[in-house]
SESETOR-593850 format. One record per residue (C-alpha): residue in three letters; y, z, x. Coordinates in steps of 0.2 Angstrom, whole numbers. Each point is the difference from the previous one (the first is absolute). Last residue first. Layout:
REM residues N
+------+-------+-------+-------+
: rest :     v :     w :     u :
+------+-------+-------+-------+
:  ALA :     Y :     Z :     X :
...
+------+-------+-------+-------+
//
This chain:
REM residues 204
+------+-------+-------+-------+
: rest :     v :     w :     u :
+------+-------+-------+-------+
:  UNK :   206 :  -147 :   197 :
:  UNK :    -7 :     5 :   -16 :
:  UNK :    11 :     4 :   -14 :
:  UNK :   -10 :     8 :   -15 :
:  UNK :    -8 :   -14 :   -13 :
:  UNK :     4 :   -14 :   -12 :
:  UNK :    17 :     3 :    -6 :
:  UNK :     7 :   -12 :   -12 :
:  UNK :    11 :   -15 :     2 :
:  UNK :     3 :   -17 :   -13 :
:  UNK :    14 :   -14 :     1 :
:  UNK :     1 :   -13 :   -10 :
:  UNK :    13 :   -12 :     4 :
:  UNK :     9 :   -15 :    -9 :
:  UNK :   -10 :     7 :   -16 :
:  UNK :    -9 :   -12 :   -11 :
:  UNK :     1 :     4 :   -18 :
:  UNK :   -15 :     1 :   -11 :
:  UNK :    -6 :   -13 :   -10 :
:  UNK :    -2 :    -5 :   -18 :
:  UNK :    -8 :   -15 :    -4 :
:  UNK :    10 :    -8 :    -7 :
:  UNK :    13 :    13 :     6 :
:  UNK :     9 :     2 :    17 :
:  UNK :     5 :    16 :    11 :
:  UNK :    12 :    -5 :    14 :
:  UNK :    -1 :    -4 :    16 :
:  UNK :     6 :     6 :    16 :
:  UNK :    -1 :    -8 :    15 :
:  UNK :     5 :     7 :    19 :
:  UNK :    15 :   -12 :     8 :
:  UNK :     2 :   -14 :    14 :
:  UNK :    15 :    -9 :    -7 :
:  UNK :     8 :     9 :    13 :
:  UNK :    -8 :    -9 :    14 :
:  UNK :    -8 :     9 :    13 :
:  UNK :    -8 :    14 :    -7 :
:  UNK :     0 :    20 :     2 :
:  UNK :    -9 :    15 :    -7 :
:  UNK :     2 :    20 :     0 :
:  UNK :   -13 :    12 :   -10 :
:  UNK :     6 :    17 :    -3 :
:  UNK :   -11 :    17 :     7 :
:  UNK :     6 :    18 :    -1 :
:  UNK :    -2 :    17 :     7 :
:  UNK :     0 :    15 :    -9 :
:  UNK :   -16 :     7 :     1 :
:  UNK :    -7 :    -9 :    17 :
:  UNK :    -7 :   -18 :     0 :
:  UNK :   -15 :   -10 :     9 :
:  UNK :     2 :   -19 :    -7 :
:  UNK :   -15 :   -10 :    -4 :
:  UNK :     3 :   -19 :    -4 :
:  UNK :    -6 :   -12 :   -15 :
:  UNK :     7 :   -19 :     5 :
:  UNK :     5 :   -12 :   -16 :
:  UNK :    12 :   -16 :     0 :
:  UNK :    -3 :   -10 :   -14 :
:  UNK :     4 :   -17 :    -3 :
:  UNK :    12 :    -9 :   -11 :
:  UNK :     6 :   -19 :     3 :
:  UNK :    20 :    -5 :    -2 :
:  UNK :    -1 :   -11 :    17 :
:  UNK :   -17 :    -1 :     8 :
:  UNK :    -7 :     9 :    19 :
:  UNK :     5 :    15 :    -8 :
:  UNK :    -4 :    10 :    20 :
:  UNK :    -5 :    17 :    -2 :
:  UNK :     4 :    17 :    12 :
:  UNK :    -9 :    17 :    -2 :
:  UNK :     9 :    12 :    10 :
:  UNK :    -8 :    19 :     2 :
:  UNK :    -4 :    -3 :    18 :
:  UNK :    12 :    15 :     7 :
:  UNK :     6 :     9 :   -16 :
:  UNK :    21 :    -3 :     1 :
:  UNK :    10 :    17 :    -1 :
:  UNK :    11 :     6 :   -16 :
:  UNK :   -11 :    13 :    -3 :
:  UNK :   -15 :   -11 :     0 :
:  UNK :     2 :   -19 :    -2 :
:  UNK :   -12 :   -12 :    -5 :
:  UNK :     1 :   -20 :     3 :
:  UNK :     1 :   -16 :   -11 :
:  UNK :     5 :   -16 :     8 :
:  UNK :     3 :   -17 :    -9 :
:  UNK :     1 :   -17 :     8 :
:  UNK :     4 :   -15 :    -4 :
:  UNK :    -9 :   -17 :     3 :
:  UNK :     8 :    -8 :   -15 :
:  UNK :    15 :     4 :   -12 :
:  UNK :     4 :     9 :   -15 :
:  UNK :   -12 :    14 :     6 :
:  UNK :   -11 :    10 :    -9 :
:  UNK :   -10 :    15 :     3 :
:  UNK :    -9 :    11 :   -12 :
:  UNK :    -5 :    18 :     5 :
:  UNK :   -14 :    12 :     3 :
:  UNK :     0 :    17 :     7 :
:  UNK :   -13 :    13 :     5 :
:  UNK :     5 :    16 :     8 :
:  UNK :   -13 :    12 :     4 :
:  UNK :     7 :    17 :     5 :
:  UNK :    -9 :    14 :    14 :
:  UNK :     9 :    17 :    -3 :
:  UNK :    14 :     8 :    -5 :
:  UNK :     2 :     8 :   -14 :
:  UNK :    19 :    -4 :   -12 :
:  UNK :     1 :   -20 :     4 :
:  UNK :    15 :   -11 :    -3 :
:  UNK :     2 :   -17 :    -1 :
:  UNK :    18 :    -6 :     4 :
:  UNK :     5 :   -16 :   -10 :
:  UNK :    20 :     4 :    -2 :
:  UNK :    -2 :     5 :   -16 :
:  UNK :   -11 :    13 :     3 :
:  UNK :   -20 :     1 :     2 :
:  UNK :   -12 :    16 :    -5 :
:  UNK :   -16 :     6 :     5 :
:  UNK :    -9 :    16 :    -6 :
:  UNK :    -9 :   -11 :   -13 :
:  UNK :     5 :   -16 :    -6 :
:  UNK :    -2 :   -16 :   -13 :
:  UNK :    10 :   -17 :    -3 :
:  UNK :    17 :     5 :     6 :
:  UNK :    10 :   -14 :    -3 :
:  UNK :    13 :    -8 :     9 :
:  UNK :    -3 :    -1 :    18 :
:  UNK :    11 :    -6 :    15 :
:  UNK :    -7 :    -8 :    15 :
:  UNK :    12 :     3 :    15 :
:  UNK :     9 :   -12 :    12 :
:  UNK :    -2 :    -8 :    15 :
:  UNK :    17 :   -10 :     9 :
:  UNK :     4 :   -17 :     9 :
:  UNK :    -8 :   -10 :   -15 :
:  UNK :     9 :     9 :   -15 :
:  UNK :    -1 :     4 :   -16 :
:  UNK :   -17 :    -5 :    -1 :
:  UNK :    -5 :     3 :   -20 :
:  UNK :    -7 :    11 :   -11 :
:  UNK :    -6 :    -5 :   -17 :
:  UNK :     0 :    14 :   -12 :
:  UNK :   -14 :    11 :    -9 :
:  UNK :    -3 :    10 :    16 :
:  UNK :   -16 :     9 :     1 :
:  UNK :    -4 :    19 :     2 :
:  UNK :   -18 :     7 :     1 :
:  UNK :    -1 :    19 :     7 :
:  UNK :   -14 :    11 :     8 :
:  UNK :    -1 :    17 :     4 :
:  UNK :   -19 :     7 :    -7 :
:  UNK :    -2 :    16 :    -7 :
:  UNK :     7 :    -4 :   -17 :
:  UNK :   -11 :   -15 :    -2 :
:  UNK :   -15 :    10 :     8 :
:  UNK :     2 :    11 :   -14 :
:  UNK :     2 :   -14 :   -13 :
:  UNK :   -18 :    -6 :     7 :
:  UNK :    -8 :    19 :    -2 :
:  UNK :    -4 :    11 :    13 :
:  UNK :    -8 :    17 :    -6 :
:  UNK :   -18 :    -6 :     3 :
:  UNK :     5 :    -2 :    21 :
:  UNK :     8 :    17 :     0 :
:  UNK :    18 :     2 :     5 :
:  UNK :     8 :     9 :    12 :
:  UNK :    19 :     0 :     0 :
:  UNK :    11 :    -8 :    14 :
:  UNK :    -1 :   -20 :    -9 :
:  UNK :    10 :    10 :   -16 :
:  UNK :    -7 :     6 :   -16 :
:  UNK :    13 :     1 :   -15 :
:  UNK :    -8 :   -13 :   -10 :
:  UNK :   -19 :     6 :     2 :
:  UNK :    -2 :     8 :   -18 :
:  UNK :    10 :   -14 :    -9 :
:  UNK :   -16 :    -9 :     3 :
:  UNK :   -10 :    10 :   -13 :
:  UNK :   -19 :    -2 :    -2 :
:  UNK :     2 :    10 :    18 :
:  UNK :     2 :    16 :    -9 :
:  UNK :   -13 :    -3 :   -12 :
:  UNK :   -13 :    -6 :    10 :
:  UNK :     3 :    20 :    10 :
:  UNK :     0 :     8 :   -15 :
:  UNK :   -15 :   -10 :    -5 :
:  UNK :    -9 :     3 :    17 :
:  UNK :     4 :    21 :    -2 :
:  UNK :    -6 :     1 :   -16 :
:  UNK :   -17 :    -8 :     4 :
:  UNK :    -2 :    12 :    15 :
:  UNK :     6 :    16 :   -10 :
:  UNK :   -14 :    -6 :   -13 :
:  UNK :   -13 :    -4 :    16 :
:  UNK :     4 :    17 :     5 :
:  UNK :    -3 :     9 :   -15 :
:  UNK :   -16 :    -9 :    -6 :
:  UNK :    -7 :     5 :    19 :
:  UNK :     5 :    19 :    -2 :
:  UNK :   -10 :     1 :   -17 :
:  UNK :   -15 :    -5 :     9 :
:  UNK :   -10 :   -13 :    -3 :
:  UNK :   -18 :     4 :    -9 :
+------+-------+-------+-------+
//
């Protein structure tokens, strides 16, 4: 015959897991966890790693053209697509709150109203030029779009900021936007997206 104690302990046991199913049942649990708490493997939901995770998504809804052929000058953003502990400002700083290891991923259209021209798209951290972060493309054809697209990993501290710079030669060289479209309906094409999260601690 089973013991009294053992009905009692699988009772307490049985509580005790639906307590704990209940607790996790509910996401809003886990929104005021931070990277510097521990954490248990079952207690981690998707939205929690959302919220854990810096990353942002801006894009830039206009066309953007060389200004000038004997200077470089910074990509500007007009939306804010999606972010968590990062931020941008108007004058196209990114800005990170943890530091750590950053994948930045960017993809832009290029055009030119002439041939054979060049554009040039590079990373700059705290106002510094990232050596061998340049990605240059020829538009071999007049008035024809491609897409210039590089991912790069950026170490950061709290506070420090990245913006991307570019240059042309010709100032009908310019990034693309383009607008939404029906029939069928499309999306809108952004000149720029631009896209960064943290991936891992910094590791020189």
């Amino acid at each position: 015959m089973p013991d009294v104690r053992d009905h009692i302990f699988i009772g307490v046991a049985v509580i005790s897991l639906l307590a704990f199913l209940f607790a996790i049942s509910d996401t809003t649990t886990f929104k005021d966890i931070t990277v510097s708490d521990t954490i248990t493997a079952e207690a981690i939901t998707v939205e929690t790693l959302n919220n854990l995770v810096p990353h942002i998504i801006v894009s830039s809804s206009e066309d953007q053209l060389i200004l000038s052929t004997n200077k470089t000058q910074k990509i500007n953003y007009t939306d804010l697509e999606d972010n968590n502990k990062m931020w941008y400002n108007s004058s196209g700083n990114i800005f990170v709150n943890e530091s750590g290891e950053y994948l930045i991923t960017i993809s832009a259209i290029v055009k030119s109203g002439l041939a054979n021209k060049y554009i040039e798209i590079w990373i700059r951290h705290n106002e510094v030029p990232v050596n061998r972060s340049n990605t240059r493309i020829q538009i071999p054809n007049a008035n024809t779009e491609m897409i210039l697209a590089v991912t790069y990993i950026l170490d950061m501290d709290k506070g420090d900021n990245f913006a991307l710079m570019m240059w042309g030669d010709s100032t009908t060289n310019q990034l693309q936007a383009t607008a939404a479209a029906t029939t069928p309906v499309r999306p809108a094409s952004p000149s720029i997206i631009v896209s960064a999260n943290k991936i891992g601690a910094v590791n020189d």
